[in-house]
Backbone bond lengths (Angstrom), bond angles and torsions (degrees), N, CA, C in turn:
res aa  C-N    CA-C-N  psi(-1)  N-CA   C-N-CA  omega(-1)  CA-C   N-CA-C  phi
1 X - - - 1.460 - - 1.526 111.47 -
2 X 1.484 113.82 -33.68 1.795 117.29 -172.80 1.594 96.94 -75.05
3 X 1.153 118.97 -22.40 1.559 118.76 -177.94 1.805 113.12 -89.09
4 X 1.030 100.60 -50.17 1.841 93.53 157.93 1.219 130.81 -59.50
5 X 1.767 119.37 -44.80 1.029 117.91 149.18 1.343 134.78 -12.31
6 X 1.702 101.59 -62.93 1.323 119.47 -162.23 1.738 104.36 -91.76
7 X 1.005 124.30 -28.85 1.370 110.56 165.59 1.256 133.01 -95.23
8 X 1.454 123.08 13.62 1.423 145.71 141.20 0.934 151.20 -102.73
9 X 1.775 113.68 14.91 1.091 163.05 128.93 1.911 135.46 -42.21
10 X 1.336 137.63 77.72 1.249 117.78 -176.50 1.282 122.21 -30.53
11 X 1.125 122.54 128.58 1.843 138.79 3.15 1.299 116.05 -75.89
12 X 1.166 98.30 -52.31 1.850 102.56 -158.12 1.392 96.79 -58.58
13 X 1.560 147.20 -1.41 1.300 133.01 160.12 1.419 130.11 -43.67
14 X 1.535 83.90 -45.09 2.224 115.95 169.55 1.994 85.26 -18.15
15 X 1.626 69.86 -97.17 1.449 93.75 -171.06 1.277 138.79 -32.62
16 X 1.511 98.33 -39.99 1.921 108.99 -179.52 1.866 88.81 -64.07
17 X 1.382 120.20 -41.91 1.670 105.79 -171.40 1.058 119.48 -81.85
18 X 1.731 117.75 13.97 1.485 127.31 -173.21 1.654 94.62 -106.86
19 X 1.099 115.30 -24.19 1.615 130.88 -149.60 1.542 81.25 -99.73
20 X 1.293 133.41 -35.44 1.430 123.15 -156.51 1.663 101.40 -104.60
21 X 1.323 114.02 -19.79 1.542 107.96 166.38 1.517 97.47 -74.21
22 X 1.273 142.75 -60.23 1.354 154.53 146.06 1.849 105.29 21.17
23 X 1.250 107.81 -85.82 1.196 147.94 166.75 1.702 104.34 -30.22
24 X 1.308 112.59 -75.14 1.422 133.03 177.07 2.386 109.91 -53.82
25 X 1.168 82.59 -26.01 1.760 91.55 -179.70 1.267 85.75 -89.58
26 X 0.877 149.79 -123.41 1.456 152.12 172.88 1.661 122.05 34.11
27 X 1.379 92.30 -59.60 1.737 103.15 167.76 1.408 123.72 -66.04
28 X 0.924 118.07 -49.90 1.856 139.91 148.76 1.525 105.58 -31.24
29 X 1.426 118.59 -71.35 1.425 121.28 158.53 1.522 111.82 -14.71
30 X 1.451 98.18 -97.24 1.473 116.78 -164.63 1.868 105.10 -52.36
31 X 1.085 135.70 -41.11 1.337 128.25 165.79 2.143 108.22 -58.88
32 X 0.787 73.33 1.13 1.898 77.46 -163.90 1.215 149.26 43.53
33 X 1.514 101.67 43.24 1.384 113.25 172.15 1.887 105.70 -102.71
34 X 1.365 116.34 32.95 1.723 116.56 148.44 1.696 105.69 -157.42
35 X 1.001 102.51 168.85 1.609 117.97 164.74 1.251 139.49 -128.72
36 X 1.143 108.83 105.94 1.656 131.77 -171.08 1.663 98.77 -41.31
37 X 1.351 128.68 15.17 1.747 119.15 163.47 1.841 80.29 -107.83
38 X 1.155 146.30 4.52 1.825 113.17 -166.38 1.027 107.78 -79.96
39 X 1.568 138.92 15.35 1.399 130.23 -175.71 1.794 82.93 -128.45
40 X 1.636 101.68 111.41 1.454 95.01 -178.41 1.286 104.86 -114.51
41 X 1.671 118.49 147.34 1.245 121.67 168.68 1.409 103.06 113.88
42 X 1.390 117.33 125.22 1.383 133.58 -172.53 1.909 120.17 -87.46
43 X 1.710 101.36 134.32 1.210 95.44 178.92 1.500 122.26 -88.24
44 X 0.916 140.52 142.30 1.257 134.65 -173.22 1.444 118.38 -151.03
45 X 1.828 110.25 124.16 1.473 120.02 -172.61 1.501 122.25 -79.75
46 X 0.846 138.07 97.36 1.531 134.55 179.68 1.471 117.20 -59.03
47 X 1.472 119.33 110.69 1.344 142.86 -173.94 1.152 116.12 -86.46
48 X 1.538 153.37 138.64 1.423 143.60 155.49 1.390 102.88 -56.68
49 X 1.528 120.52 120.70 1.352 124.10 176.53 1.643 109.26 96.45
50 X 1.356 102.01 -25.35 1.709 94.24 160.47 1.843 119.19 60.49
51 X 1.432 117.08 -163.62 1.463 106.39 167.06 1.511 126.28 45.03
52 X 1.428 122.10 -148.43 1.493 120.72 157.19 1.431 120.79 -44.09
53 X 1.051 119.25 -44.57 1.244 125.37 -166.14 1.660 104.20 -37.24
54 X 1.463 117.43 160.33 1.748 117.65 161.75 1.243 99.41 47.45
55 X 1.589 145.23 39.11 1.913 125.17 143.46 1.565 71.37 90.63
56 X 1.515 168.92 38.17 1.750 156.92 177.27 1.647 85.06 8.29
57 X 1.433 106.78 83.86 1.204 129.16 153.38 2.143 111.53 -57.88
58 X 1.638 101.52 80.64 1.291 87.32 163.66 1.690 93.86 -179.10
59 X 1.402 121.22 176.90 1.096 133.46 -129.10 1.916 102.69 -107.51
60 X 1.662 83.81 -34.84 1.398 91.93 -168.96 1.573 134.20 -60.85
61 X 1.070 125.64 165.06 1.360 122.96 -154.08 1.236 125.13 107.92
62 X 1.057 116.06 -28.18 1.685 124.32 -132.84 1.503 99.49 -138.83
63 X 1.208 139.83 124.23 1.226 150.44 138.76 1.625 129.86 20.47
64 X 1.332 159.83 50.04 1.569 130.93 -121.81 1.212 99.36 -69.27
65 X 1.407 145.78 -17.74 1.276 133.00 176.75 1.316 110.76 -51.60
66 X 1.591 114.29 -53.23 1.473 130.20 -158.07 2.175 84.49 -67.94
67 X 0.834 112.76 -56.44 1.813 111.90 -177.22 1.034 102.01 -38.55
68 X 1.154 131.87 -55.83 1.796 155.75 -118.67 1.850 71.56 -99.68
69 X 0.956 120.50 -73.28 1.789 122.31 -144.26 1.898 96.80 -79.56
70 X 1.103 114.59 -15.98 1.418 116.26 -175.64 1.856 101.85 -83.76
71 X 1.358 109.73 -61.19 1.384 103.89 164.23 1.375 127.76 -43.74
72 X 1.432 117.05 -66.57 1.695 113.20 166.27 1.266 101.11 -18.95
73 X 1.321 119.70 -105.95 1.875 134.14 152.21 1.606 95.86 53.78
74 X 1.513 76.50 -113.60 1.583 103.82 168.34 1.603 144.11 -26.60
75 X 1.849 96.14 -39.92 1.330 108.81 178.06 1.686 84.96 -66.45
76 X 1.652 114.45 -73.05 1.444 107.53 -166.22 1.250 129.10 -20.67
77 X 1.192 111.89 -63.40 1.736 121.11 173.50 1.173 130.95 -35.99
78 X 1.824 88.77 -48.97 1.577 103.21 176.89 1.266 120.04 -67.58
79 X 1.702 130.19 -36.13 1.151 134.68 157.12 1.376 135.09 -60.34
80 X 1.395 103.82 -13.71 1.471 114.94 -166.20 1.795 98.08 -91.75
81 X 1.347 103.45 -38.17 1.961 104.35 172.70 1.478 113.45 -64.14
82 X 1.873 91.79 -49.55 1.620 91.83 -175.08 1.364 102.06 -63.76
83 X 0.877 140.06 -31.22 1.862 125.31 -172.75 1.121 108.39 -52.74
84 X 1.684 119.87 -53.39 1.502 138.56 -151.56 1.741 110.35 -98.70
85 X 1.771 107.66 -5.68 1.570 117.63 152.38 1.727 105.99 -78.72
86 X 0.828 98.16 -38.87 1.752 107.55 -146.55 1.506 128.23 -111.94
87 X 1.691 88.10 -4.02 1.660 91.38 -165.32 1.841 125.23 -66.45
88 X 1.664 95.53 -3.84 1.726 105.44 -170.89 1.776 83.07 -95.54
89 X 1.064 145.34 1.08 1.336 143.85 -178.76 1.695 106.00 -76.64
90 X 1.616 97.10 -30.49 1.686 96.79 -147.10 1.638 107.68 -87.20
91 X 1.618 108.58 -12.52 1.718 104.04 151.27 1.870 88.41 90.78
92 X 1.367 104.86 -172.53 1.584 111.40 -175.46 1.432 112.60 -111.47
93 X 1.324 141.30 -178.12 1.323 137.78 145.07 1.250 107.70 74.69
94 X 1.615 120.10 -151.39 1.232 134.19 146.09 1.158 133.15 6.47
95 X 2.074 105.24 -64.89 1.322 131.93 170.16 1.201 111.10 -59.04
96 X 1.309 117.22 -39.83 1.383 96.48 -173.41 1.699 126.02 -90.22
97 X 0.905 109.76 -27.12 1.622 110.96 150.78 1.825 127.74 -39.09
98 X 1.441 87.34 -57.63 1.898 88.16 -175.99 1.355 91.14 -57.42
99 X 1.135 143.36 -43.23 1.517 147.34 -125.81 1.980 88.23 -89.15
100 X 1.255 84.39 -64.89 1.536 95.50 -174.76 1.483 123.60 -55.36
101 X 1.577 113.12 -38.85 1.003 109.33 159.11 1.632 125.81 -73.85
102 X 1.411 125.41 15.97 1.062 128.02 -178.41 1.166 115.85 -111.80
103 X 1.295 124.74 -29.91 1.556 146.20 116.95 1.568 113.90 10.83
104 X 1.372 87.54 -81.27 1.645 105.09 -156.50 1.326 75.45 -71.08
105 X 1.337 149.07 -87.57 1.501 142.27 -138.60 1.818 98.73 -42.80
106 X 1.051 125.20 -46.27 1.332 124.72 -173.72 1.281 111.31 -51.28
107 X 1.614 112.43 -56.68 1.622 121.82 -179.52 1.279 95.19 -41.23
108 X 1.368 113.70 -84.28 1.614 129.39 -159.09 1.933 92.92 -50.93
109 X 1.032 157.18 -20.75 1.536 139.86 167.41 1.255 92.75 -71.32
110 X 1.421 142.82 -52.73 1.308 139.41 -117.61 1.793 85.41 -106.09
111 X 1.628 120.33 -17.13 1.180 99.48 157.20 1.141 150.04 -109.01
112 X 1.192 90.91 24.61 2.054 123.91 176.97 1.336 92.56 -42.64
113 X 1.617 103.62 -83.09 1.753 115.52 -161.95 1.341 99.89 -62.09
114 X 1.137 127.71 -39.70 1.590 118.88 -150.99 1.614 101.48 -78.69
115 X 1.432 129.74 -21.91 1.277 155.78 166.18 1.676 87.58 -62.58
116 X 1.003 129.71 -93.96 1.499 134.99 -167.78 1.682 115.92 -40.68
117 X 1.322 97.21 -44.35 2.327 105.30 174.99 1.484 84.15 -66.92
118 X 1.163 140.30 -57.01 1.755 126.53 -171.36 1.182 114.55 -49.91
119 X 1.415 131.86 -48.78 1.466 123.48 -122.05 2.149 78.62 -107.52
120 X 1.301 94.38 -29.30 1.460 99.97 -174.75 2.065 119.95 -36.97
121 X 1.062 105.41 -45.11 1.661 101.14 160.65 1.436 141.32 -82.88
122 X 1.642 83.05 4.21 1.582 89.59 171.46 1.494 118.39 -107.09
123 X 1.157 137.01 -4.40 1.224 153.92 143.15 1.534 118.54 -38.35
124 X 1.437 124.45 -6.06 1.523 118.35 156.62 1.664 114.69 -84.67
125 X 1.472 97.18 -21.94 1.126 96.73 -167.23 1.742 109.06 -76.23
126 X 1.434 130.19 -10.29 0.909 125.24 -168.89 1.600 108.67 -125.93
127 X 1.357 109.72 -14.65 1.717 116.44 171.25 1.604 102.15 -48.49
128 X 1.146 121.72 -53.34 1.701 124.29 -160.48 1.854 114.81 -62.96
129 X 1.282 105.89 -31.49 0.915 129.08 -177.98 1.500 125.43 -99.23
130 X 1.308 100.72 -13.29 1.979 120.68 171.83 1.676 97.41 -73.63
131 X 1.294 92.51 -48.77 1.842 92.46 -163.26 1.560 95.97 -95.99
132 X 1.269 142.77 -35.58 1.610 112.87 164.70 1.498 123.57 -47.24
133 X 1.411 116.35 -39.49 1.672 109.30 -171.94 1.754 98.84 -74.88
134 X 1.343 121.96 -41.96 1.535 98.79 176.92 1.252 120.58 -76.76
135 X 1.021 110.93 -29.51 2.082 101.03 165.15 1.445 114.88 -38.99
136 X 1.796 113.01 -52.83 1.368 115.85 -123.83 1.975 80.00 -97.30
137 X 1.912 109.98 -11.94 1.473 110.76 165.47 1.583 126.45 -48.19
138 X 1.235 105.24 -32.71 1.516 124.15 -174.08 1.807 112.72 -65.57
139 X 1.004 107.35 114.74 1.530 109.39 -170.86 1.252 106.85 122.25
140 X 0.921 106.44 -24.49 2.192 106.77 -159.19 1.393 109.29 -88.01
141 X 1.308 118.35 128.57 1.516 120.49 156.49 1.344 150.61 -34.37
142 X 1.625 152.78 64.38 1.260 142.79 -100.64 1.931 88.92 -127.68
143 X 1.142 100.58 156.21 1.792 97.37 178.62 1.726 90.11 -136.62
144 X 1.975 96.60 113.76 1.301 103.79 -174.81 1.640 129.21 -43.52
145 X 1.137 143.56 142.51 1.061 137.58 -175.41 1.788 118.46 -115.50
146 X 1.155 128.95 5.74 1.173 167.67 173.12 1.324 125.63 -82.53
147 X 1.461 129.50 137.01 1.369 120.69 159.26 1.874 129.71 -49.93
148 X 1.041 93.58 -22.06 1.820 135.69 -149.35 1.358 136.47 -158.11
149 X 1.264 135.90 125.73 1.212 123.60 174.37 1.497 93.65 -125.60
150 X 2.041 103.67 145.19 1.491 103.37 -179.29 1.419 106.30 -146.54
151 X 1.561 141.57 175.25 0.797 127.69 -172.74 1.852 102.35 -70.46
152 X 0.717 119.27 10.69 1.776 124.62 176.72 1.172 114.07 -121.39
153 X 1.350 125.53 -25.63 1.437 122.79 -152.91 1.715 112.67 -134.23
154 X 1.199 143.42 141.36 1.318 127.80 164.86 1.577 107.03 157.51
155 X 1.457 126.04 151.21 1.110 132.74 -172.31 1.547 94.44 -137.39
156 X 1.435 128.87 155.85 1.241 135.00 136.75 1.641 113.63 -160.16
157 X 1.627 88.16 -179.11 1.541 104.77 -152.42 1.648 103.72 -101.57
158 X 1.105 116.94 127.37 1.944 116.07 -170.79 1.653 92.91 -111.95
159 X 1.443 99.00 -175.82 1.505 115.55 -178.57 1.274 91.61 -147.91
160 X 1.363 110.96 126.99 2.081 117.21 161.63 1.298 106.79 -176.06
161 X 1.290 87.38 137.90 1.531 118.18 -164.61 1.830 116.44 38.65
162 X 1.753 100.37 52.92 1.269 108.72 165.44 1.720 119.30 74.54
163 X 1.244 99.54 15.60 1.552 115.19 -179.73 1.672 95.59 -142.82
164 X 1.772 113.45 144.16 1.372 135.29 169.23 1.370 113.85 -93.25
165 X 1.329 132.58 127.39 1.223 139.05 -165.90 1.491 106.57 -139.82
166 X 1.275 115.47 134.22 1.613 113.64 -157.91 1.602 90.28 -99.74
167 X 1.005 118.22 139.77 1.979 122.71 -173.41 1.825 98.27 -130.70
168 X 1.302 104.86 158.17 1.585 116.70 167.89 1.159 100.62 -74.92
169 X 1.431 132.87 159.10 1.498 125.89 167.44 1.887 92.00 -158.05
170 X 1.416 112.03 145.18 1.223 115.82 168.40 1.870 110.04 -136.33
171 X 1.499 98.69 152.40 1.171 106.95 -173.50 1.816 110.47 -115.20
172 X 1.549 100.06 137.78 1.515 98.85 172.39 1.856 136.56 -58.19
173 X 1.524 80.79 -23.36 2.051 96.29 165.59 1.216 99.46 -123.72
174 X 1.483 105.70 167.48 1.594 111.45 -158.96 1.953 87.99 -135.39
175 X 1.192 100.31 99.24 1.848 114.43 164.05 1.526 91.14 151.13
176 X 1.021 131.67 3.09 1.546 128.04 -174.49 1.250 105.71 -67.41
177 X 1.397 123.75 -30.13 1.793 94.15 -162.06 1.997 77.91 -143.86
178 X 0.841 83.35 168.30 1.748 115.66 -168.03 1.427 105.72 -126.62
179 X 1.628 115.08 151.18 1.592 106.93 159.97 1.202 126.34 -56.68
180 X 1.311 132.19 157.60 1.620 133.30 -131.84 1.362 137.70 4.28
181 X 1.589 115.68 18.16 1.002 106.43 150.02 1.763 141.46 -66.20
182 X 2.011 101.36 156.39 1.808 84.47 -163.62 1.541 113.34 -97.95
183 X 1.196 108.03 145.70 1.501 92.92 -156.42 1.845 90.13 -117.42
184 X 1.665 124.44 -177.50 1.128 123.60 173.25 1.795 104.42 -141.43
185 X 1.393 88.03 113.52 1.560 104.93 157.71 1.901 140.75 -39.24
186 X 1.145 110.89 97.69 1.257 95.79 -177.05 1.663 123.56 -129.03
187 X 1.332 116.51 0.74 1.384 125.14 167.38 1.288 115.33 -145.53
188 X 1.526 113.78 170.35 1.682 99.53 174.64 1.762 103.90 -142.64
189 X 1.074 113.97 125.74 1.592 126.43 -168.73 1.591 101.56 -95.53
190 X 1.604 101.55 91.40 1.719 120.65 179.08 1.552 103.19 -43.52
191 X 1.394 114.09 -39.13 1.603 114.26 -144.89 2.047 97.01 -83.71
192 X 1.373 95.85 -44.51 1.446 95.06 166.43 1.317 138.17 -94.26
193 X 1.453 107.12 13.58 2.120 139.31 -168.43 1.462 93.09 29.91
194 X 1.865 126.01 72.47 1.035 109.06 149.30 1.487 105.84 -157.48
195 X 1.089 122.71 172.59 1.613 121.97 178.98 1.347 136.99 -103.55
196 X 1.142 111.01 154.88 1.899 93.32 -169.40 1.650 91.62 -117.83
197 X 1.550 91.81 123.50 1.337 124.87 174.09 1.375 111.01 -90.99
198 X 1.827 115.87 134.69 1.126 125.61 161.20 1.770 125.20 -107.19
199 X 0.919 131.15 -173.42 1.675 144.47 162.73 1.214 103.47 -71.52
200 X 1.308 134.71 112.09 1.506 141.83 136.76 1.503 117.77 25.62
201 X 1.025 130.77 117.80 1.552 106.13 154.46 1.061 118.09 -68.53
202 X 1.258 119.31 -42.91 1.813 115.91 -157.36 1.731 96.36 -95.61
């Protein structure tokens, strides 16, 4: 009961309902009606000294779901001790809100890095396989998904290996392609993770 209490309790409630959407994605996952790539694009903390330096404090590599569910994680835990160190600290009323919410902000910083030293050996496992699927994009036929495609702006829809995957794509002229129009893939710009689509030859 002191443990339910305490994680259904402000603060650490935050978290237990961050932890339980968490939980609920996951299951969905593994039955396979989602995919742990649909949150695309890597977060990454900028360090003085950058690189090795500081544990390469940053996100990338790695999945944002898989980031996303490791932080929750962590915050929880971290809130769930600090409550049960600290909770005669946090006063009544008023006090105890600022307090609590000051709490939780700590957890959730304190699991930035500790999120980033984790996730750090699992990032081989997904490098090999980051850069085969966008290579193996190049060549393929895409049917715009967009009002517009521009050298800034554009979405479309691919096909590989029997699954549709929605990709950024930008074009060197801007009126070329229309929604559902089919466009053809021919490079892929790492720095901005998207591809520049042309008009068909044939």
């Amino acid at each position: 009961m002191d443990f339910l209490n305490t994680i259904f309790t402000f603060p650490t409630v935050v978290f237990t309902t961050l932890l339980l959407i968490v939980m609920v994605f996951w299951l969905i996952a593994l039955l396979g009606f989602a995919d742990i790539d649909m949150l695309e694009g890597d977060v990454e903390l900028d360090v003085d000294g950058g690189g090795d330096s500081f544990l390469q404090m940053g996100f990338g590599g790695v999945p944002l779901t898989i980031s996303i569910s490791f932080v929750v994680l962590i915050s929880w835990v971290a809130s769930f001790y600090a409550h049960q160190l600290f909770a005669y600290a946090l006063g009544d009323g008023v006090m105890f809100y600022l307090l609590g919410a000051a709490m939780m902000l700590g957890c959730f910083v304190l699991s930035i890095p500790l999120t980033a030293i984790l996730i750090k050996p699992l990032r081989r496992f997904f490098d090999s396989k980051e850069a085969a699927s966008k290579n193996d994009f190049i060549g393929l036929e895409c049917v715009i998904a967009t009002s517009k495609v521009t050298s800034q702006f554009g979405q479309a829809k691919v096909q590989f290996q029997g699954t549709e995957q929605l990709i950024e794509v930008r074009a060197d002229e801007e009126g070329l392609f229309a929604l559902g129009d089919t466009g053809f893939l021919i490079e892929h710009d790492a720095n901005k993770n998207s591809y520049l689509v042309v008009e068909k030859p044939w």
